[in-house]
C-alpha positions in Angstrom: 0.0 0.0 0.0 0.9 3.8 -0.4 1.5 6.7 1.4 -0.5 8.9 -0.5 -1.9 13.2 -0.1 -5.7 14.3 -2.0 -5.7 17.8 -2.7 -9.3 19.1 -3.3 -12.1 17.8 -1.4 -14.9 18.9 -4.0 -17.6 16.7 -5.4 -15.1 14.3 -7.2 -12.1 14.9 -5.2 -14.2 13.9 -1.7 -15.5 10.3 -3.2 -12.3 9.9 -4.9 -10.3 10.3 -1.8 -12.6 8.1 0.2 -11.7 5.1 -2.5 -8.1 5.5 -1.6 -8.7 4.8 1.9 -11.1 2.1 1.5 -8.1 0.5 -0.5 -5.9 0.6 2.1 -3.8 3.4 1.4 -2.4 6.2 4.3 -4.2 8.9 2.9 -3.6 12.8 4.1 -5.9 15.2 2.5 -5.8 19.4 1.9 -9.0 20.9 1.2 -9.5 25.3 0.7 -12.2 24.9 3.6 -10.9 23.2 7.1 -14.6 22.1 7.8 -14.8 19.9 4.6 -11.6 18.3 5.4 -12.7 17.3 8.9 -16.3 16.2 8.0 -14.5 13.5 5.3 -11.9 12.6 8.2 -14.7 11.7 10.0 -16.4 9.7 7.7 -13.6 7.7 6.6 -11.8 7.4 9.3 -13.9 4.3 10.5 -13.4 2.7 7.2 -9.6 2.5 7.4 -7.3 0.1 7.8 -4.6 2.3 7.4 -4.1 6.3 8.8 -6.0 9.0 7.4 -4.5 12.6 8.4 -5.5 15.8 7.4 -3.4 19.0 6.8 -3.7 23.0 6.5 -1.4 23.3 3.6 -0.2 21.4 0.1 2.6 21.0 1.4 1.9 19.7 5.2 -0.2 17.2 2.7 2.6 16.1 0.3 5.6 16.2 3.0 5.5 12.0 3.2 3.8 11.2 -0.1 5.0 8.7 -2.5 2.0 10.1 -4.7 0.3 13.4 -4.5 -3.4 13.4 -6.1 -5.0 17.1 -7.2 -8.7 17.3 -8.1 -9.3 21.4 -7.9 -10.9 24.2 -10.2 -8.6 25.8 -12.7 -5.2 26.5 -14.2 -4.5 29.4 -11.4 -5.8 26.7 -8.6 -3.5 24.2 -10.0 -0.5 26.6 -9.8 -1.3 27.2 -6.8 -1.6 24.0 -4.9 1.5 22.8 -6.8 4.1 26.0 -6.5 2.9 28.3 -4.7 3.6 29.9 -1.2 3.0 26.7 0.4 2.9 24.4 -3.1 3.0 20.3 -2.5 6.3 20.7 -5.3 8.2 22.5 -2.1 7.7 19.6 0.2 7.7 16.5 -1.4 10.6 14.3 -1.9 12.6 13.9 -4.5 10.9 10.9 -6.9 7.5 11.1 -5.8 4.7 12.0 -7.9 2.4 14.8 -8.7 -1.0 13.7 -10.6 -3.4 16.2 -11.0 -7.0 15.5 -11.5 -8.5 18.6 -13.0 -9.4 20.0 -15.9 -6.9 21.9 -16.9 -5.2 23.6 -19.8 -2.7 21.8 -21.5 0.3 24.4 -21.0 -0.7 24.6 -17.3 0.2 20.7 -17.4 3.3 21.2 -19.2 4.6 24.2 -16.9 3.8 22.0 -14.1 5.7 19.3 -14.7 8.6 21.3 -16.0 8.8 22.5 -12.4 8.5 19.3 -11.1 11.0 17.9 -12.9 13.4 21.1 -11.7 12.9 19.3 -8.3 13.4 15.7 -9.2 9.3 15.0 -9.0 7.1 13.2 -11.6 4.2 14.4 -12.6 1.0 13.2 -15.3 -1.8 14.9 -16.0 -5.2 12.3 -15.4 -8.4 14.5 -16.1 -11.5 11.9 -15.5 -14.4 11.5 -17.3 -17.8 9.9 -15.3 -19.1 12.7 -13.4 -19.7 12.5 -9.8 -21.6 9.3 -10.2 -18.5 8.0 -11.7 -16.4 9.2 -8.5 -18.9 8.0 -6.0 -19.1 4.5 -7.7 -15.3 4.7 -8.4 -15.6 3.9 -12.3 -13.9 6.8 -13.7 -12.1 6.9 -16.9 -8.9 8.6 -16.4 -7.2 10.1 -19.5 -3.3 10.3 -18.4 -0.3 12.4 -20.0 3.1 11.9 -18.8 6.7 9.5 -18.7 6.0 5.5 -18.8 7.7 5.3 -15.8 5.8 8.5 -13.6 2.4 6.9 -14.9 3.5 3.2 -13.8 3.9 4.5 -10.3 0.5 6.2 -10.2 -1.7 3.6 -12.2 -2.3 0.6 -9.4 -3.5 3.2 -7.2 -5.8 5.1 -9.3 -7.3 1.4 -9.7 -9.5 2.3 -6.8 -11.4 4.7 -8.8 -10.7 4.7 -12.1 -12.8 1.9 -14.1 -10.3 2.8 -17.5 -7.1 4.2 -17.3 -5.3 4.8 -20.7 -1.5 6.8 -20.9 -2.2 8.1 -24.0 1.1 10.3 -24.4 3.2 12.9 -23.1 2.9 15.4 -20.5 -0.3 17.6 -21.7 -2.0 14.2 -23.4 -4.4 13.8 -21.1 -5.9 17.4 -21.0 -5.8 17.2 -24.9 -8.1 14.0 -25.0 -10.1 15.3 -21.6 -11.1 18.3 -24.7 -12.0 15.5 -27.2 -14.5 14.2 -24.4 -16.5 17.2 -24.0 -16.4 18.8 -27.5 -18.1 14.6 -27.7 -20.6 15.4 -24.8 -21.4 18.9 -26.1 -22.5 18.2 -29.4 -24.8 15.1 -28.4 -26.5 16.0 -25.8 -27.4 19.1 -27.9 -28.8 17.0 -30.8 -30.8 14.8 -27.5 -32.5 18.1 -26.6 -33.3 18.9 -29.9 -34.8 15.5 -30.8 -36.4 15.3 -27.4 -38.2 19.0 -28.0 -39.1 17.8 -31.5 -40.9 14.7 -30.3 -42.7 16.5 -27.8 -43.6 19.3 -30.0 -45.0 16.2 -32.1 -47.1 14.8 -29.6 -45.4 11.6 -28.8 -44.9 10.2 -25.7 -41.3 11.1 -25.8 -39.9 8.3 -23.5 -41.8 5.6 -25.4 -40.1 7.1 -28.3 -36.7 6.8 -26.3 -37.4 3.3 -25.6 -37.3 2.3 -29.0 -34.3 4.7 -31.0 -32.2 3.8 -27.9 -32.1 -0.6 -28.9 -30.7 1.3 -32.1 -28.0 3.4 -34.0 -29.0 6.7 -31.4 -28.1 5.1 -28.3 -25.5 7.4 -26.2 -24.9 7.2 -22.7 -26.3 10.4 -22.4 -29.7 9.0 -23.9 -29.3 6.0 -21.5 -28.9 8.1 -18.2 -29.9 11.6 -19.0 -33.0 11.1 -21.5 -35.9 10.6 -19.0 -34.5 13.2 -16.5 -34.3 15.5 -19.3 -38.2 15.5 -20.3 -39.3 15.1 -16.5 -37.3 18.9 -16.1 -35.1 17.2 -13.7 -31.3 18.9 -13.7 -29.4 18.3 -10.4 -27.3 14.9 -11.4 -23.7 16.2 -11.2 -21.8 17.8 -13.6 -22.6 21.5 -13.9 -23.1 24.1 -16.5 -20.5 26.2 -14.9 -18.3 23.6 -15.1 -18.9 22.6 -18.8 -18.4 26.4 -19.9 -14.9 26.6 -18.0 -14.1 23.4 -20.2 -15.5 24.2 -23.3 -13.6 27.6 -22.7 -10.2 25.7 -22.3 -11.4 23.8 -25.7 -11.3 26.8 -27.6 -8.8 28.5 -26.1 -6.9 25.3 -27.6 -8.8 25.0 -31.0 -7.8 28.7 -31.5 -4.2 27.7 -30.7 -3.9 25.3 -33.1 -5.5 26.9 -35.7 -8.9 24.1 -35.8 -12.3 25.3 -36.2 -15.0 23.8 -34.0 -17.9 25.6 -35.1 -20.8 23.2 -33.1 -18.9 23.4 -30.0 -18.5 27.1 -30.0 -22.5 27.0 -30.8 -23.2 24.6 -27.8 -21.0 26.9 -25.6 -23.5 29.9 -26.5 -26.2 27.6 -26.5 -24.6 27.0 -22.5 -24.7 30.7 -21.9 -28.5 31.2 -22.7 -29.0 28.0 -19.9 -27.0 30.3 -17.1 -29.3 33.2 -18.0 -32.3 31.2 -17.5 -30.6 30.8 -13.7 -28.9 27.2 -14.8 -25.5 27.6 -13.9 -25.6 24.6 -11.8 -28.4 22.5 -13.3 -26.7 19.5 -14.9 -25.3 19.4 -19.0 -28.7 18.0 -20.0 -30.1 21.4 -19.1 -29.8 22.5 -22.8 -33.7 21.1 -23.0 -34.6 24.4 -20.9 -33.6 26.6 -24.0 -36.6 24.8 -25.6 -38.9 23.9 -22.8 -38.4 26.5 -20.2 
């Protein structure tokens, strides 16, 4: 088992971290906000058979780590937790590993492991796919970037919960294909609203209709899982608007930088904006049915 720190005690970051103890692991955890740290050390602390510590810094976190875990909000939180004032990269000892969770930019990966290789660290970037039913049930899919070797070290412990875990190139890989993943999610769960309102609009029992197309060539998971929830007006199951238009924002920050035109992603992105003026900013990604339905 390993010594391991969780940065980031949000809605995947808390489950996540939980997994890790449950598979025997000496987990320390950092979180922004003392109280959330303490409420998880008391809920897991019954559930391990090894310690579970908590700390007020990165770095108290990282000091013993042989892998430090990030799951936080944005490039500048990223920076943050890694080099900062009180940054795990200051504490933790030469050969350990940084991975970092979020959804991220792809230079902010590559600047962060050039400073942790500076100071003899690893580091991959492993942005997850699932949602926070994924982290809860620990089936992620984690989409890693980063050195055979850094990624060897961190994979058997992301087993506990990560479902599929692919190192699909260097250091920036895994924020590259995390973009590929929602510029996916984007585009179809637009064309489920739109088919949705059009059956409705028809006068067909829209989840009979479901029913049928989804046995066939339409099924998505978003049909499977989101599809009913959608035409009952139902929004609160996990991943928020807020958080789709930060990511769709790094997408075409990155489309732009490259030169690639993604024309339906940067109409789903609007599409995204008209949901947060309706008051949606954290009604699930199926919420594009409100633009239609109200």
């Amino acid at each position: 088992m390993a010594q391991v720190a969780f940065l980031g005690l949000g809605v995947m970051g808390y489950p996540m971290a939980g997994h890790l103890v449950r598979a025997g692991h000496t987990v320390t955890v950092y979180n922004r906000s003392e109280d959330k740290a303490d409420r998880w050390l008391e809920e897991y602390s019954d559930q391990a058979s090894a310690d579970v510590f908590s700390a007020p810094t990165p770095a108290g976190a990282a000091a013993d780590a042989d892998i430090v875990f990030a799951c936080v909000g944005q490039d500048k939180d990223v920076a943050d937790i890694c080099a900062g004032e009180n940054g795990a990269f200051h504490a933790m000892r030469s050969g350990a590993v940084f991975v970092d969770h979020t959804t991220a930019s792809a230079d902010c990966a590559r600047a962060m492991a050039e400073a942790a290789t500076a100071k003899g660290l690893g580091f991959v970037d492993a942005p997850v796919s699932g949602g926070e039913a994924g982290a809860v049930n620990g089936v992620l899919t984690i989409m890693c970037g980063g050195a055979n070797e850094h990624f060897q070290i961190a994979e058997p412990v992301m087993q506990a919960y990560g479902k599929s875990i692919r190192l699909l190139g260097a250091v920036g890989s895994g924020q590259l294909a995390k973009m590929v993943n929602q510029i996916c999610i984007a585009g179809v769960v637009q064309g489920l609203a739109e088919a949705l309102h059009f059956a409705m609009e028809a006068g067909l029992d829209a989840k009979s209709v479901v029913d049928v197309i989804s046995k066939g060539a339409a099924q998505s998971w978003q049909m499977e899982n989101r599809a009913s929830t959608m035409i009952d007006g139902e929004f609160d199951f996990g991943f928020a608007v807020d958080w789709m238009r930060k990511d769709l924002g790094i997408v075409l920050e990155e489309a732009s930088r490259m030169g690639v035109s993604l024309p339906l992603t940067a109409l789903v992105d609007q599409f995204y904006t008209d949901v947060q003026r309706l008051g949606g900013n954290r009604n699930d990604t199926s919420s594009l049915i409100r633009r239609f339905r109200g």
